[in-house]
C-alpha positions as CSV (number, residue, x, y, z in Angstrom):
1,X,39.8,26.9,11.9
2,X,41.1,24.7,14.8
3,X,39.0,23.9,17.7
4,X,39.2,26.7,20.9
5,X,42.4,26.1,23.0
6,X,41.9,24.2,26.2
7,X,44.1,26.7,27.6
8,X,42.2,29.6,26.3
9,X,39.4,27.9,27.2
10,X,40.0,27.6,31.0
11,X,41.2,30.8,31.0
12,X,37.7,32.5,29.8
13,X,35.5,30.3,31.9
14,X,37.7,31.6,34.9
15,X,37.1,34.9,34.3
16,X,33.7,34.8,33.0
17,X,33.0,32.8,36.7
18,X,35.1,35.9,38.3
19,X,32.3,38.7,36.5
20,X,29.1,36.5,37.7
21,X,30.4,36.5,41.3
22,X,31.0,40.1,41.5
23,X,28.5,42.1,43.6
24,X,26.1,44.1,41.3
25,X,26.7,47.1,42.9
26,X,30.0,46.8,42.1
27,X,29.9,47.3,38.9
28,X,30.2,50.1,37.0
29,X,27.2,50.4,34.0
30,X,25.7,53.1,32.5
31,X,23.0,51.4,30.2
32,X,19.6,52.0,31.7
33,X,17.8,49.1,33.2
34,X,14.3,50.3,32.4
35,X,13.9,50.2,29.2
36,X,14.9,49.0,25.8
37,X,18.5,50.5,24.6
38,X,18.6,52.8,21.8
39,X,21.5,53.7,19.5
40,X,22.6,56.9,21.5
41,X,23.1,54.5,24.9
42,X,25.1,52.5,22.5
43,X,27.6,55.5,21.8
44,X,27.3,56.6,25.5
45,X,28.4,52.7,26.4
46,X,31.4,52.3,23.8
47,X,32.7,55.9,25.0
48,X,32.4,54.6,28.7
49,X,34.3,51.6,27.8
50,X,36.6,53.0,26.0
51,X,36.1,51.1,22.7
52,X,37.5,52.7,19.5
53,X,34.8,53.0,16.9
54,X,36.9,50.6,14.7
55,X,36.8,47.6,17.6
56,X,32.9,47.8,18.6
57,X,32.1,47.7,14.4
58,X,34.5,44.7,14.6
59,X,32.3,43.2,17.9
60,X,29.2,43.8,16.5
61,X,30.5,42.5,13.0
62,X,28.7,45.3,11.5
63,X,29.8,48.2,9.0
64,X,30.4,51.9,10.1
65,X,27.6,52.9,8.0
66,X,25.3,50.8,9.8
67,X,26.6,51.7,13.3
68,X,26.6,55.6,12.3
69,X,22.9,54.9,11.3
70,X,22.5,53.5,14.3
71,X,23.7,55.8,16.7
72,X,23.3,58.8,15.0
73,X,20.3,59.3,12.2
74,X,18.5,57.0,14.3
75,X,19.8,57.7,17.7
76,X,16.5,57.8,19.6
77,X,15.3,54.5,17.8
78,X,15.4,50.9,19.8
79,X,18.6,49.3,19.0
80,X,17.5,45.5,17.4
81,X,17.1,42.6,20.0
82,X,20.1,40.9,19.2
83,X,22.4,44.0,19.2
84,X,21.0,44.6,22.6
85,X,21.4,41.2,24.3
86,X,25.0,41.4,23.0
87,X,25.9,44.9,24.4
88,X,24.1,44.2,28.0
89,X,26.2,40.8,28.0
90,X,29.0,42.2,27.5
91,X,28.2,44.8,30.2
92,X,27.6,42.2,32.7
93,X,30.3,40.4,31.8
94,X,33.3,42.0,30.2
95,X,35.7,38.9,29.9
96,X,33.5,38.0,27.2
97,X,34.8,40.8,24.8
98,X,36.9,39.1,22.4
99,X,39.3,42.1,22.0
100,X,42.5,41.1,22.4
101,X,44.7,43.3,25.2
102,X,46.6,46.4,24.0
103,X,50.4,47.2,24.1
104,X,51.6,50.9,24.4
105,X,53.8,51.7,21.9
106,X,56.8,52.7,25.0
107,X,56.2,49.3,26.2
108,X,56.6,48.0,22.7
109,X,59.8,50.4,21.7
110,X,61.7,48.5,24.7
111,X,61.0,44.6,24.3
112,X,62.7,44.9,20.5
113,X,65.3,46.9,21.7
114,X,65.2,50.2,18.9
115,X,64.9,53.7,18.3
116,X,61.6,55.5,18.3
117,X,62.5,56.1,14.2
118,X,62.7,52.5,13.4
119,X,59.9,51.5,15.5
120,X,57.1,53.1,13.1
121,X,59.1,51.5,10.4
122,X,59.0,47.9,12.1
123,X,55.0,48.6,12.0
124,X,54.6,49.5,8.5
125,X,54.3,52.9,9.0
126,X,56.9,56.2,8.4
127,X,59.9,56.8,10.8
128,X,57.5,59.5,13.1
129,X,55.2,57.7,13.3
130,X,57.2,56.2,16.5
131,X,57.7,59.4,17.8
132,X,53.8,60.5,16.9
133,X,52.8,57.3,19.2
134,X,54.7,57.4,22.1
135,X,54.4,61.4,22.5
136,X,50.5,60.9,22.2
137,X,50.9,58.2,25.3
138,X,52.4,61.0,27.4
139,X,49.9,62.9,26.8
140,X,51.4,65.4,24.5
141,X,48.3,65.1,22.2
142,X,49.0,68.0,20.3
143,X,52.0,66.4,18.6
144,X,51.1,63.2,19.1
145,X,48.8,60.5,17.5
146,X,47.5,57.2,18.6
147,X,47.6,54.0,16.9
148,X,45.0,53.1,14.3
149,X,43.1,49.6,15.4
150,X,44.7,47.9,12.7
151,X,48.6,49.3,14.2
152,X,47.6,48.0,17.8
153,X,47.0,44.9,16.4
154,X,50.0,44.0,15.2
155,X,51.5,46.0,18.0
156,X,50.7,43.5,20.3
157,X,51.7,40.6,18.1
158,X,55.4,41.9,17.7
159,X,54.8,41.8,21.2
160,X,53.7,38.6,22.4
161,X,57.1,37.2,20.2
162,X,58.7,39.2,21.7
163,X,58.1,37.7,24.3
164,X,58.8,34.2,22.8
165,X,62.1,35.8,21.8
166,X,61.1,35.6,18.3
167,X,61.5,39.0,17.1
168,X,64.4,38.0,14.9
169,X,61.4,35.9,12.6
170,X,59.1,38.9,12.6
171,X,61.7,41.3,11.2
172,X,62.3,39.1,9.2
173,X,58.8,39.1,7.7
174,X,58.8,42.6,7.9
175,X,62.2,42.6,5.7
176,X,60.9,40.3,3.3
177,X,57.4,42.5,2.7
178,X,60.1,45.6,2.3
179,X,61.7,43.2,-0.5
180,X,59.5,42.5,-2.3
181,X,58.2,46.5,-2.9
182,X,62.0,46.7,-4.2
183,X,63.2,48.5,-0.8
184,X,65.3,46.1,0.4
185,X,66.5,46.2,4.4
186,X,63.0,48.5,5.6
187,X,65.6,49.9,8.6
188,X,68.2,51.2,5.8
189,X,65.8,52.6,3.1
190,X,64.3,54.6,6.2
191,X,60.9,54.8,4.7
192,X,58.3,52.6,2.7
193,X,57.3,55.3,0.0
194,X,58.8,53.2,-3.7
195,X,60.8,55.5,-5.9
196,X,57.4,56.0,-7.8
197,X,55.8,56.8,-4.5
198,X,58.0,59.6,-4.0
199,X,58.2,61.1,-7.6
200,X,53.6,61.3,-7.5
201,X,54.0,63.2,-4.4
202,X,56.4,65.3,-5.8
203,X,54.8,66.2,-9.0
204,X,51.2,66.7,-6.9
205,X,52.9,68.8,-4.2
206,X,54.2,71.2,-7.0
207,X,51.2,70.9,-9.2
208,X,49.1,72.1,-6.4
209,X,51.9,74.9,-5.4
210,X,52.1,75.9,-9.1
211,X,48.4,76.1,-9.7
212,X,48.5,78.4,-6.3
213,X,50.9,80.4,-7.1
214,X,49.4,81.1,-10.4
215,X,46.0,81.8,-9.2
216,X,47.7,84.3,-6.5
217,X,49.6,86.3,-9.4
218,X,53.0,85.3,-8.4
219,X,53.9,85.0,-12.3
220,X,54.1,86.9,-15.5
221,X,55.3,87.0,-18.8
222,X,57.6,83.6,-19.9
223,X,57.7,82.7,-16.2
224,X,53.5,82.5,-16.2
225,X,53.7,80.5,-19.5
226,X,56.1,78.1,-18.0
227,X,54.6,77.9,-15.1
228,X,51.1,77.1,-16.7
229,X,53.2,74.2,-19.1
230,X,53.7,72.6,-15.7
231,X,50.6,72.8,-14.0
232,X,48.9,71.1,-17.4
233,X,52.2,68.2,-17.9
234,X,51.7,67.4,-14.2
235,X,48.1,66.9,-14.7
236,X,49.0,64.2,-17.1
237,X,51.6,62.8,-15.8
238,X,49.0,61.8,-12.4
239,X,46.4,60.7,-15.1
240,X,48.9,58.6,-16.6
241,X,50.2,56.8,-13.2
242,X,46.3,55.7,-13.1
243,X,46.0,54.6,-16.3
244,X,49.9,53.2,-16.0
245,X,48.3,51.3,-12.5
246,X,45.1,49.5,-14.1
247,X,46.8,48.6,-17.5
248,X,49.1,46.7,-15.4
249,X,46.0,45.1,-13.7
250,X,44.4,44.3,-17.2
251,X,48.2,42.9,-18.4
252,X,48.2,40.5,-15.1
253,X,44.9,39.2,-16.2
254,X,45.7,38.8,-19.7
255,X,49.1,36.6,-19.0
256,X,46.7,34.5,-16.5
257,X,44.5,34.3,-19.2
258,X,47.2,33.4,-22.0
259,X,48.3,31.1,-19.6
260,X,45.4,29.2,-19.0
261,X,44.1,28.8,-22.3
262,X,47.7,27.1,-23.1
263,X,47.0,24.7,-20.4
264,X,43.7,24.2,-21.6
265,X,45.3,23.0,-25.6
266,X,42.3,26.2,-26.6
267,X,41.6,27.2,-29.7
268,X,44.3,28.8,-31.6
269,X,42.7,31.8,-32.5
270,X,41.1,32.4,-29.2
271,X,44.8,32.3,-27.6
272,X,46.2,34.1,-30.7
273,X,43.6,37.0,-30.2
274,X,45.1,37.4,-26.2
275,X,48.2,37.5,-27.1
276,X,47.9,40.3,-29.3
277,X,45.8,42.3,-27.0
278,X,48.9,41.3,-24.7
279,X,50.9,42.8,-26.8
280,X,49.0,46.1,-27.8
281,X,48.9,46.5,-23.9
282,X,52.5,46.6,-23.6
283,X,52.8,48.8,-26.3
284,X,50.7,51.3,-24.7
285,X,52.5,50.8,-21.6
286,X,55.8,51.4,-22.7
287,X,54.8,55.1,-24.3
288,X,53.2,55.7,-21.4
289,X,56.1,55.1,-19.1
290,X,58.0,57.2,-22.0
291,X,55.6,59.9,-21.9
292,X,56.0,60.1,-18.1
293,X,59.6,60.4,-18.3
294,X,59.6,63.3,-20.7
295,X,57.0,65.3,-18.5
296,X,59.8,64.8,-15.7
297,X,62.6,66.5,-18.4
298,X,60.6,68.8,-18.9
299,X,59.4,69.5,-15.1
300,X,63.4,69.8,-14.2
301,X,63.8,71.9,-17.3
302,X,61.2,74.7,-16.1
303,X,61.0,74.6,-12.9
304,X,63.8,76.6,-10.6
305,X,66.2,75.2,-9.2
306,X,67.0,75.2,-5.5
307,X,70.0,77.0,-4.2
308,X,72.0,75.3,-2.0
């Protein structure tokens, strides 16, 4: 990692120096000064401060296992030394909490110049999710929804190029991650759900309908056996995307493998014997993906069909 920018550097100090001359009773704390702090005080400070659960697990460098023990199984218990020197440092001195600044999602929407629709899609996210955002910012919280940690993140790195009026380069990244899934231009495919994405919720959205419906009586005669054909084929055809997804994990490793021992002039029969484990994988694979394709015949044979 390279060295702390000078710039970065004088920046911190100058802010740091601003906290220490503050007066103290200007300052707004709520930690006790009479005692040790205990892991309830620590939920009562990061809700004070306004720190999403996410960014004081990341400050602390600590798991959210550990930091629900802390403040919740063992709420009343003294927090550890270290844990406690960090939080009333960064009480006294808030310019030394590395969290980057945030940028609103409004603020964002208008330095790259696009529609609320594509501005969840520029994030990784689904076409509301730019509506979601910015509704939740005015307060509508009902309809709304903030930004997860990881979303204001990069939130405020589209932002600071744009600023830098280099926006063009990070749709271009974002185009070239939308690529390589096999969507092509992210702003024209309107959505980041792969063909196979869509078809799995599909099959599990009418799987659980079905299995509903059945349960509820809805059915009888032909109609209840058909419908009971595809509650089991759509069953198998989500344990087969599973087994589909790691076999194509175990196939990666194999050709690495194959690969390897090539480079390596290995034995013949130890590269022989991948290769035909290669090779029975692929079979398998291949009657999978055929087996899947005739549970979808079969789903559009039974099910009804929509009238327009």
């Amino acid at each position: 990692m390279e060295d702390f920018p000078k710039f970065m550097l004088t920046a911190y100090t100058s802010q740091i120096t601003a906290d220490a001359d503050r007066e103290d009773d200007s300052r707004q704390s709520i930690l006790p000064d009479n005692r040790p702090l205990t892991g309830e005080d620590l939920a009562n400070w990061r809700s004070f401060k306004k720190i999403s659960s996410a960014d004081i697990c990341w400050l602390l460098i600590t798991p959210s296992s550990k930091w629900g023990e802390m403040t919740n199984k063992n709420k009343t218990a003294n927090v550890p030394p270290d844990v406690e020197i960090l939080i009333r440092l960064w009480d006294r001195y808030p310019s030394l909490i590395p969290l980057p600044p945030v940028t609103t999602a409004t603020k964002l929407r208008e330095s790259l110049d696009v529609q609320m629709r594509e501005l969840g899609l520029l994030l990784g996210k689904e076409e509301i999710s730019g509506h979601r955002w910015i509704k939740y910012e005015t307060g509508d919280r009902s309809n709304g929804q903030n930004q997860t940690p990881l979303t204001r993140r990069l939130s405020l790195a589209i932002f600071l190029m744009c600023q830098s009026n280099l926006s063009n380069k990070y749709i271009k990244i974002v185009n070239t991650v939308s690529h390589l899934r096999g969507l092509g231009d992210i702003l024209k495919a309107g959505t980041w759900k792969t063909p196979e994405d869509k078809i799995k919720l599909r099959i599990k959205r009418l799987h659980n309908k079905m299995t509903k419906d059945i349960d509820e009586g809805s059915f009888e005669g032909q109609a209840l056996a058909d419908m009971n054909e595809v509650v089991t084929i759509t069953a198998e055809w989500t344990s087969l995307a599973a087994k589909i997804k790691e076999s194509n994990k175990v196939i990666d490793k194999l050709n690495a493998q194959s690969k390897l021992l090539l480079k390596r002039s290995s034995p013949k029969e130890v590269y022989n014997g991948v290769i035909e484990k290669l090779s029975d994988m692929n079979k398998e694979l291949v009657d999978m993906h055929s087996r899947q394709k005739y549970i979808e015949h079969r789903i559009a044979v039974l099910t009804p069909k929509k009238k327009k």
